[in-house]
Backbone as JSON, one array per atom type, in Angstrom:
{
  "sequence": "XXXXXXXXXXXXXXXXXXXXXXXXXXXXXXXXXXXXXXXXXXXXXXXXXXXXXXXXXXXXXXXXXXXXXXXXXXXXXXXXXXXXXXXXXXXXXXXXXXXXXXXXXXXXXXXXXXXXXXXXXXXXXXXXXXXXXXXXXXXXXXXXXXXXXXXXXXXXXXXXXXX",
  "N": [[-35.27, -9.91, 30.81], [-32.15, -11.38, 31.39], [-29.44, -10.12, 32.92], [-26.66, -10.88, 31.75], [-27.27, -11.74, 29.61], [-28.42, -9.32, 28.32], [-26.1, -7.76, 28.3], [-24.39, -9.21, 26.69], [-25.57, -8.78, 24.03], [-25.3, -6.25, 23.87], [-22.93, -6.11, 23.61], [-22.53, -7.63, 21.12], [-23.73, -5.57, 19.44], [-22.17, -3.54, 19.7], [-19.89, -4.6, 18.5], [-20.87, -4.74, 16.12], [-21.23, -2.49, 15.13], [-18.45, -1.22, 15.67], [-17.43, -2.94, 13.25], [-18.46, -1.82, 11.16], [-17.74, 0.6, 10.98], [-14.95, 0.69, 10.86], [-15.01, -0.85, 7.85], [-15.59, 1.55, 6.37], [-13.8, 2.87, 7.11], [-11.63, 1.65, 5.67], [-12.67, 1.72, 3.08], [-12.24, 4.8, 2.5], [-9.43, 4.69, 2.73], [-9.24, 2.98, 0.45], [-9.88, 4.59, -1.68], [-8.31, 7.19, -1.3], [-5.79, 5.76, -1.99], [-6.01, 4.74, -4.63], [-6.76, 7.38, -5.74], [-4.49, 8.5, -5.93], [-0.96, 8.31, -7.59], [1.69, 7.95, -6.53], [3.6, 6.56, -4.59], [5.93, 6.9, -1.57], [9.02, 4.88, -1.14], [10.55, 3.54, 1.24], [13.7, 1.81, 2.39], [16.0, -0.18, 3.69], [19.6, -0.21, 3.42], [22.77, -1.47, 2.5], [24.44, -1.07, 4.94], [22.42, -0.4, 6.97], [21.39, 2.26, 6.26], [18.84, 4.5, 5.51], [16.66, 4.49, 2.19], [14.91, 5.93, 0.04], [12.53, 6.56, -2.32], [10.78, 7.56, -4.86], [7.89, 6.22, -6.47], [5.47, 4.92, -9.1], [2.79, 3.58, -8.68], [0.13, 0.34, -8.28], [-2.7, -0.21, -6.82], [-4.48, -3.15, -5.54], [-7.92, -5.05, -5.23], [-6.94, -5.88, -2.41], [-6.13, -4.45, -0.76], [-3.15, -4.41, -1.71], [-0.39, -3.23, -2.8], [1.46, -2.29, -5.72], [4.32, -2.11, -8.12], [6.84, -1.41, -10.37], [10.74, -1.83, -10.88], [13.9, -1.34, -11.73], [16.0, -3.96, -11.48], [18.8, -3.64, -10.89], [18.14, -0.82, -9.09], [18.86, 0.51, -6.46], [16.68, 0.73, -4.51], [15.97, -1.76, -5.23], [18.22, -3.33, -4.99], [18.19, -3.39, -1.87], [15.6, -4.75, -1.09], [16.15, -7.64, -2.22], [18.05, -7.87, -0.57], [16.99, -7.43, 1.98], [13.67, -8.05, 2.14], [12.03, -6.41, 3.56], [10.13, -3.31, 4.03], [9.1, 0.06, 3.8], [6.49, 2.42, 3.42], [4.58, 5.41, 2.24], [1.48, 7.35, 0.99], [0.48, 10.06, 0.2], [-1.94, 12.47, -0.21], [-0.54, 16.1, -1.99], [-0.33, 18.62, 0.24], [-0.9, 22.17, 1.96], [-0.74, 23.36, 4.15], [-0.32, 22.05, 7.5], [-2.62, 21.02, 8.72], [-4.15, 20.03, 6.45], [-3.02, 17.66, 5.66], [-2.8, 14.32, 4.56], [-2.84, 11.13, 4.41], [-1.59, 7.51, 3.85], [0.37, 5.11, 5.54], [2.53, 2.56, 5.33], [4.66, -0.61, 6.15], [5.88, -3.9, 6.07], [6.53, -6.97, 4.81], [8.39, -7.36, 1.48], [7.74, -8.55, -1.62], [8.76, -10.35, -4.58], [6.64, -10.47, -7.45], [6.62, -13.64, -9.18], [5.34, -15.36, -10.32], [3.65, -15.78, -13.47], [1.18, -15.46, -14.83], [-0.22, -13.68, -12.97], [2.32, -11.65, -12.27], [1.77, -10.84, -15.13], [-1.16, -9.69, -15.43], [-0.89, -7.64, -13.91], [1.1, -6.23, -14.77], [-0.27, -5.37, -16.92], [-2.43, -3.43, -15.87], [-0.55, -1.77, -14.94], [0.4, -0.31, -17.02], [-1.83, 0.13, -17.67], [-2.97, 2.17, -16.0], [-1.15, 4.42, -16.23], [0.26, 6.91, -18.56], [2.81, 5.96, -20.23], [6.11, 6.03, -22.35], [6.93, 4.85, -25.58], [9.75, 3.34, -24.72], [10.03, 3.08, -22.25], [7.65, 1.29, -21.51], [9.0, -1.2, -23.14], [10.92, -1.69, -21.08], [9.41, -2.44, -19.13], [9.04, -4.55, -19.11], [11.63, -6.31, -18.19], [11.57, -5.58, -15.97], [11.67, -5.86, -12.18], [8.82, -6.74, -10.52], [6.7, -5.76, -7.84], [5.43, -6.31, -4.49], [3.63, -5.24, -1.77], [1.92, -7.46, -0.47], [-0.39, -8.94, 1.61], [0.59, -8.43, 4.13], [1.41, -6.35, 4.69], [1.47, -4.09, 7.34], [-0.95, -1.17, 7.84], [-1.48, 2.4, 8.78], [-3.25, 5.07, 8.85], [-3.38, 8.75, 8.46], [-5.61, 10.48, 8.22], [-7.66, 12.15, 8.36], [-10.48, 12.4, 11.0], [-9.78, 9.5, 10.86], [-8.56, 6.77, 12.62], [-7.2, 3.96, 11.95], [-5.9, 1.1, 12.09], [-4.54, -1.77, 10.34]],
  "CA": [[-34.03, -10.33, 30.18], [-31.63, -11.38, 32.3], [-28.25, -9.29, 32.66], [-25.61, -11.68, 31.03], [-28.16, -11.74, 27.47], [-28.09, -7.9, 27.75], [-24.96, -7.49, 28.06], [-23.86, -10.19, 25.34], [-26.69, -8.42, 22.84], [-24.9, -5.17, 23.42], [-21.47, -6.38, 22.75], [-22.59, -7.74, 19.84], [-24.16, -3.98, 18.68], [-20.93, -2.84, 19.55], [-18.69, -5.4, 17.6], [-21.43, -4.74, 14.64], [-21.2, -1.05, 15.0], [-16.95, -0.77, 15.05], [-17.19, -3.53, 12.23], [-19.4, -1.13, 9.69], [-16.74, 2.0, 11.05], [-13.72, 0.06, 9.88], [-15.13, -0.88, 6.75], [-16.11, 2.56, 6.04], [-12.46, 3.51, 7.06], [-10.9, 1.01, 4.94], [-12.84, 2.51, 1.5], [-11.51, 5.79, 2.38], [-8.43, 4.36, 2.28], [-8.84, 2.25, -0.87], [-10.14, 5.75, -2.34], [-7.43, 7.53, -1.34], [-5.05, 4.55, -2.44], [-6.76, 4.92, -5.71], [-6.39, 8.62, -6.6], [-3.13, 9.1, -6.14], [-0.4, 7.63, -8.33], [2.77, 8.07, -6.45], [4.07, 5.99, -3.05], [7.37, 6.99, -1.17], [9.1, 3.66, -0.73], [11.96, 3.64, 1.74], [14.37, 0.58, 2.37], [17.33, -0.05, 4.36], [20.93, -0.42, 2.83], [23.88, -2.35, 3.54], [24.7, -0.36, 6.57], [21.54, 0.23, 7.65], [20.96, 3.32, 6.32], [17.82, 4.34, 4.81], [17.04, 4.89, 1.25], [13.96, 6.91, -0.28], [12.23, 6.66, -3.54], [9.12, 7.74, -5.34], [7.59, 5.2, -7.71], [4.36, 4.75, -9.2], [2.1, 2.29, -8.07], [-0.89, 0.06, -8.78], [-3.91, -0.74, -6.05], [-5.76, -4.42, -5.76], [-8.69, -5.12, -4.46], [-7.3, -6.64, -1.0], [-5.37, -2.75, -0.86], [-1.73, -4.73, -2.07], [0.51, -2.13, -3.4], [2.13, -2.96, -6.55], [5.37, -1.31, -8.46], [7.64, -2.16, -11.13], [11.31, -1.27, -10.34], [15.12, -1.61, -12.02], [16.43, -4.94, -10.47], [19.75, -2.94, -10.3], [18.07, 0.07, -8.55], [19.57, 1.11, -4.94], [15.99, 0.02, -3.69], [15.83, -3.18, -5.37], [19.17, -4.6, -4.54], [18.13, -3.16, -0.72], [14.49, -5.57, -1.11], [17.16, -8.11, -2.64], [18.92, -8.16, 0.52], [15.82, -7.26, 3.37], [12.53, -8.16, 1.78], [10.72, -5.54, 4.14], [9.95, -1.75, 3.77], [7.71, 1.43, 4.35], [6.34, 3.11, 2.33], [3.93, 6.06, 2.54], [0.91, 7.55, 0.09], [-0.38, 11.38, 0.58], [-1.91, 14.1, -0.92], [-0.31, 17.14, -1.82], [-1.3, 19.66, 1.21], [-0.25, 23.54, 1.98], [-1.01, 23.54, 5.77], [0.18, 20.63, 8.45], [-3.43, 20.69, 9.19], [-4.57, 19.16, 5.67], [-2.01, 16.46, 5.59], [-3.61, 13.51, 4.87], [-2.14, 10.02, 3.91], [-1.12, 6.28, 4.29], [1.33, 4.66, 6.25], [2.26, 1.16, 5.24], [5.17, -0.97, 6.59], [5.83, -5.05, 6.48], [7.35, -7.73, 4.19], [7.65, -6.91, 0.37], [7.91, -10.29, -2.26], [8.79, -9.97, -5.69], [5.51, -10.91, -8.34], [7.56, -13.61, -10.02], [4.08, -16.03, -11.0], [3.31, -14.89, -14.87], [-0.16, -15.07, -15.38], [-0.5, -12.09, -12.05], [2.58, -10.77, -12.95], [1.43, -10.16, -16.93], [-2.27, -8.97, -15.02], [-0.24, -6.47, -12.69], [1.95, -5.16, -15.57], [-1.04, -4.87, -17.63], [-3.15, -2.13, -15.21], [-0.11, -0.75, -14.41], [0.44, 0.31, -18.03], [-3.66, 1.37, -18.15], [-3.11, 3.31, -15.28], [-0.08, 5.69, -16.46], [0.83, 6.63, -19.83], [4.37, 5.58, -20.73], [6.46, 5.78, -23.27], [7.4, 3.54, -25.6], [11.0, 2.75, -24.42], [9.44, 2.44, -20.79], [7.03, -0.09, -22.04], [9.32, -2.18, -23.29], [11.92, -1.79, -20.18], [8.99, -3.28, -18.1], [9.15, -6.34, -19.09], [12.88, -6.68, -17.98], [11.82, -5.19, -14.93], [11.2, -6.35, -11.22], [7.46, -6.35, -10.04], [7.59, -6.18, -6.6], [4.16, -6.2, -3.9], [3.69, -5.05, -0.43], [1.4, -8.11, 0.13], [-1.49, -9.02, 2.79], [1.61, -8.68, 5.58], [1.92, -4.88, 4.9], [0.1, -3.0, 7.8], [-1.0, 0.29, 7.31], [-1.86, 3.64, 9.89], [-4.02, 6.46, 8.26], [-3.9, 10.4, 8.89], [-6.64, 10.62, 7.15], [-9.05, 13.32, 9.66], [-11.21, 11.32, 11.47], [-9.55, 7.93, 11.46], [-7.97, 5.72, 13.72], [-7.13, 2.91, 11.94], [-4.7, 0.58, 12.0], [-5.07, -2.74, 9.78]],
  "C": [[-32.92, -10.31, 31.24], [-29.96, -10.3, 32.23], [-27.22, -9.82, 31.76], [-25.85, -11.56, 29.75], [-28.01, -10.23, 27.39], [-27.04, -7.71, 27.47], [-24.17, -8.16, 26.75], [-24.77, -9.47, 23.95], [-25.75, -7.02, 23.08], [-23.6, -5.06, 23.23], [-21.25, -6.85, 21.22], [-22.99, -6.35, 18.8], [-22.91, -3.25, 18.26], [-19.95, -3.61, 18.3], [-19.69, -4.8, 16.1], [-20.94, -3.25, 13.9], [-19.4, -0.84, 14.28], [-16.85, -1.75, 14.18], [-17.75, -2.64, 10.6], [-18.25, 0.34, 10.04], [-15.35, 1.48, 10.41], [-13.8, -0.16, 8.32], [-15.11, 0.6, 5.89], [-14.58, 2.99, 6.08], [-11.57, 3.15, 5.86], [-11.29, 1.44, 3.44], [-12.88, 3.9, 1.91], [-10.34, 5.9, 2.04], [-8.11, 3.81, 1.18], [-9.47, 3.72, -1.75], [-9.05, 6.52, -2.89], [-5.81, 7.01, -2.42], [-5.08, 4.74, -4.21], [-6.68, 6.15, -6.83], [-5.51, 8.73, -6.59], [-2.55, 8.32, -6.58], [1.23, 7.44, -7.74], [3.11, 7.51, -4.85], [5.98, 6.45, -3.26], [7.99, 5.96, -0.76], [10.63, 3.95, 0.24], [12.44, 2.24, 2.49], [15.64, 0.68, 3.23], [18.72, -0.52, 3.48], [21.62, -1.06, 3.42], [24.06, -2.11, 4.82], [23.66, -0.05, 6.92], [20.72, 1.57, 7.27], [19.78, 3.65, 5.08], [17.85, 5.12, 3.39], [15.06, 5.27, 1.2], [13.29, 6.72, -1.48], [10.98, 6.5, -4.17], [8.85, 6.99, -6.49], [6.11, 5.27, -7.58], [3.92, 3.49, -9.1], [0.7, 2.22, -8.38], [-1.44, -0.28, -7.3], [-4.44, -1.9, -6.05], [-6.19, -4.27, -4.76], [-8.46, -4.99, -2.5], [-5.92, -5.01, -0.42], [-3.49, -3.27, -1.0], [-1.34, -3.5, -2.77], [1.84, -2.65, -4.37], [3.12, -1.95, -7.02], [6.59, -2.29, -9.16], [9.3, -1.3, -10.6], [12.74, -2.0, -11.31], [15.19, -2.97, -11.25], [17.83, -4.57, -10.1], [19.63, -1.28, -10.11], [18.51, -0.06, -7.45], [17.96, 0.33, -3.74], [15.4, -1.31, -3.61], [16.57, -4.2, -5.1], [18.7, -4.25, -2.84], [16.64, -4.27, -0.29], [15.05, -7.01, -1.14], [17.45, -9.1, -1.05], [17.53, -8.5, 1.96], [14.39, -6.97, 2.28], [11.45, -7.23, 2.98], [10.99, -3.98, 3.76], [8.66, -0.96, 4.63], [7.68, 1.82, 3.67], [4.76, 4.25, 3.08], [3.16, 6.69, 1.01], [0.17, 8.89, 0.97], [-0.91, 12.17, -0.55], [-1.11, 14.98, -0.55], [-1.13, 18.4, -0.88], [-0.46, 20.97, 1.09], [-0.57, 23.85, 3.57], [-1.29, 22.14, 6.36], [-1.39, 20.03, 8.9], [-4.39, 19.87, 7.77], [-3.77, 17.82, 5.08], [-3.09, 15.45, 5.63], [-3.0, 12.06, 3.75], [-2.33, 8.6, 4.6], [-0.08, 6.01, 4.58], [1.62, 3.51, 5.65], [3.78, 0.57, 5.32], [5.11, -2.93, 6.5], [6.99, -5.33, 4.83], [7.05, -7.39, 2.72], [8.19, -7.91, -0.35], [7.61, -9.55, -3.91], [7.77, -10.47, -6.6], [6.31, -12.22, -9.57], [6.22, -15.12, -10.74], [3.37, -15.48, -12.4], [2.32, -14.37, -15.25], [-0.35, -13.52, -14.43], [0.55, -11.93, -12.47], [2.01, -10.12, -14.22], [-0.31, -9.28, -16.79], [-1.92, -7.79, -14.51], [0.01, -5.27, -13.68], [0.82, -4.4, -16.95], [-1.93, -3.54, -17.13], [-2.18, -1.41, -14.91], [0.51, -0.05, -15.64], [-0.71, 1.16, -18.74], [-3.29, 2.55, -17.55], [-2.17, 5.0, -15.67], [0.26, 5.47, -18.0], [2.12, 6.49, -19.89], [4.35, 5.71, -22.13], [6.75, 4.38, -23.82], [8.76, 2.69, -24.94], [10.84, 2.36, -23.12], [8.63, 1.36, -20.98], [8.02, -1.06, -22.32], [10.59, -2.25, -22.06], [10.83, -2.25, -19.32], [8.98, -4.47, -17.91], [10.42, -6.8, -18.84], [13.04, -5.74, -16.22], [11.37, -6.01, -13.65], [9.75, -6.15, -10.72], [7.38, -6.58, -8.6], [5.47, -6.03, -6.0], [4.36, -6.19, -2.28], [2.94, -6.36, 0.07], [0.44, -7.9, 1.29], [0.13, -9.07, 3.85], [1.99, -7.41, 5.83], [0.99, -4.25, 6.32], [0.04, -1.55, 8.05], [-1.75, 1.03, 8.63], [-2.14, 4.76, 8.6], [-3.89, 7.36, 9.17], [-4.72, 11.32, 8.64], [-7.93, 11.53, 8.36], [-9.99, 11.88, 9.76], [-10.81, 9.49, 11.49], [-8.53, 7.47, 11.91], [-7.99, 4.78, 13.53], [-5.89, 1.84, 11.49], [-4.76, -1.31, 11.99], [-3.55, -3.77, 9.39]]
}
């Protein structure tokens, strides 16, 4: 076998290999994503200055991050204005050394298509119980989505990935 075919046969092992480690990373992350119910969303303000706020959130398949929100909340007129954000998803830990979370960062676009909105608002009423007076304030609310443009960094032990 000549050198050039080896070498091309073991780049391909390799590309196969870190293609089955990513995947594997990425349903840790949609796991993670999954159990927990609460993302930190933070936004910039008129002046620049950053704003903070914990909302519950839904999961799809392609790991979008969904969330219903006031349209005159502090982080909705700040989306309003600058359609991008960060946002972050952890477990509760008790030592710096079990910290373990998502990162996620990019452009965020309001759900304003009915049929996925009325799909969105539907799991995201399975997922959490509400009241009634919250139920019916969703439907006068903003649905907002991190989109395929978000990209995300895990601290998740053992991975190194950044999608």
């Amino acid at each position: 076998m000549e050198a050039s075919s080896r070498r091309a046969t073991r780049h391909k092992v390799i590309r196969k290999s870190a293609m089955k480690e990513t995947a594997k990373q990425l349903e840790l992350i949609a796991a993670l994503l999954g159990e927990e119910t609460t993302l930190s969303l933070a936004t910039s303000g008129e002046g620049g200055e950053a704003c903070v706020a914990p909302l519950f959130y839904i999961v799809d398949k392609e790991l979008s991050l969904c969330w219903l929100s006031s349209e005159s909340s502090v982080h909705s007129l700040n989306l309003t204005r600058t359609p991008r954000a960060a946002a972050t998803v952890y477990r509760s830990a008790k030592s710096w050394k079990e910290i373990c979370g998502v990162q996620l960062r990019g452009a965020v676009s309001r759900v304003t298509e009915p049929e996925r909105r009325a799909t969105l608002v539907e799991a995201y009423c399975e997922r959490f119980t509400l009241g009634r007076v919250f139920r019916l304030a969703l439907h006068t609310s903003d649905l907002y989505s991190s989109g395929r443009s978000f990209s995300a960094t895990s601290t998740m032990p053992g991975i190194r990935l950044q999608v």
